[in-house]
C-alpha positions in Angstrom: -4.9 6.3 -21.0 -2.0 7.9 -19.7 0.1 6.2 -16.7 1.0 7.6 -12.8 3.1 5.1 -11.2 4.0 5.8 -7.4 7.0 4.0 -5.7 6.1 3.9 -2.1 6.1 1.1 0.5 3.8 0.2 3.2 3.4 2.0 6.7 4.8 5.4 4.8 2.8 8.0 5.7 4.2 10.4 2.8 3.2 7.7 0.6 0.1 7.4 1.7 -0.5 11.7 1.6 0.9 11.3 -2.3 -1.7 8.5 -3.0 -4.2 10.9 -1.9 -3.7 13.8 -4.0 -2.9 11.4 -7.2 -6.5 9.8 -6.5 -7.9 13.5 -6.2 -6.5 14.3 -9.3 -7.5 11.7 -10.9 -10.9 12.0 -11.0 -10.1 15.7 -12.7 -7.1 14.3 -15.2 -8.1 11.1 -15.8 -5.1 8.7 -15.5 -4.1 4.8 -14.2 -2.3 4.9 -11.5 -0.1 2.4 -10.7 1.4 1.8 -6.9 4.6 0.0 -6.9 5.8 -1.7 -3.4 9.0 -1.1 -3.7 10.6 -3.6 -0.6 9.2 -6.2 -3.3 12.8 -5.6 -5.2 16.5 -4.9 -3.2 16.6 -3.0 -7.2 14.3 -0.4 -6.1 15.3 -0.5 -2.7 18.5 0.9 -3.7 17.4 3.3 -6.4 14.8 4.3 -4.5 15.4 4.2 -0.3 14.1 7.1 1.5 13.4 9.1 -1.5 9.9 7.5 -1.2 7.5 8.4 -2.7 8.5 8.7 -6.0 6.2 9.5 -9.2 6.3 9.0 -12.7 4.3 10.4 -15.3 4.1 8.2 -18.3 7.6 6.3 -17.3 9.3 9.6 -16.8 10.4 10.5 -13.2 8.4 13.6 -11.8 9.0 14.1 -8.6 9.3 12.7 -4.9 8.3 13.3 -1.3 5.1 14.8 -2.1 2.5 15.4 -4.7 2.1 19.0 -5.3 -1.2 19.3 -6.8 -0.4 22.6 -9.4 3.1 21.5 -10.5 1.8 18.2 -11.2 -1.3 19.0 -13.6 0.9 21.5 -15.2 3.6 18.6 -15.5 1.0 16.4 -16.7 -0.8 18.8 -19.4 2.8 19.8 -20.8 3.7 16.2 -21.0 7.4 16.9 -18.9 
């Protein structure tokens, strides 16, 4: 089964919008998602910080601030 992870942290409401739409599509693409708390790790802190959320599709970076429901199923079917 193919893998979503989200960076995020708790209390962020884009994170919280992102999680949304990945659990929506889920249900049509059929994926793990995996949420990642990034304040967990001063690593991700700093790679991360207020680019929050950010998504990867099978370990590769997709995209961040929001979860745009077309470019990510075309992302995801093409494998980018």
């Amino acid at each position: 089964m193919r893998l979503v992870q989200i960076y995020s942290r708790p209390g962020c409401h884009l994170c919280e919008m992102a999680m949304n739409n990945l659990i929506l599509l889920q249900a049509e693409l059929n994926f793990q998602i995996e949420e990642i708390d990034i304040t967990v790790d001063p690593g991700l802190v700093q790679k991360y910080g207020e680019q929050i959320p950010v998504i990867h599709i099978d370990g590769k970076p997709h995209d961040f601030f929001r979860v745009d429901p077309e470019r990510f199923k075309r992302a995801f079917i093409l494998g980018r």
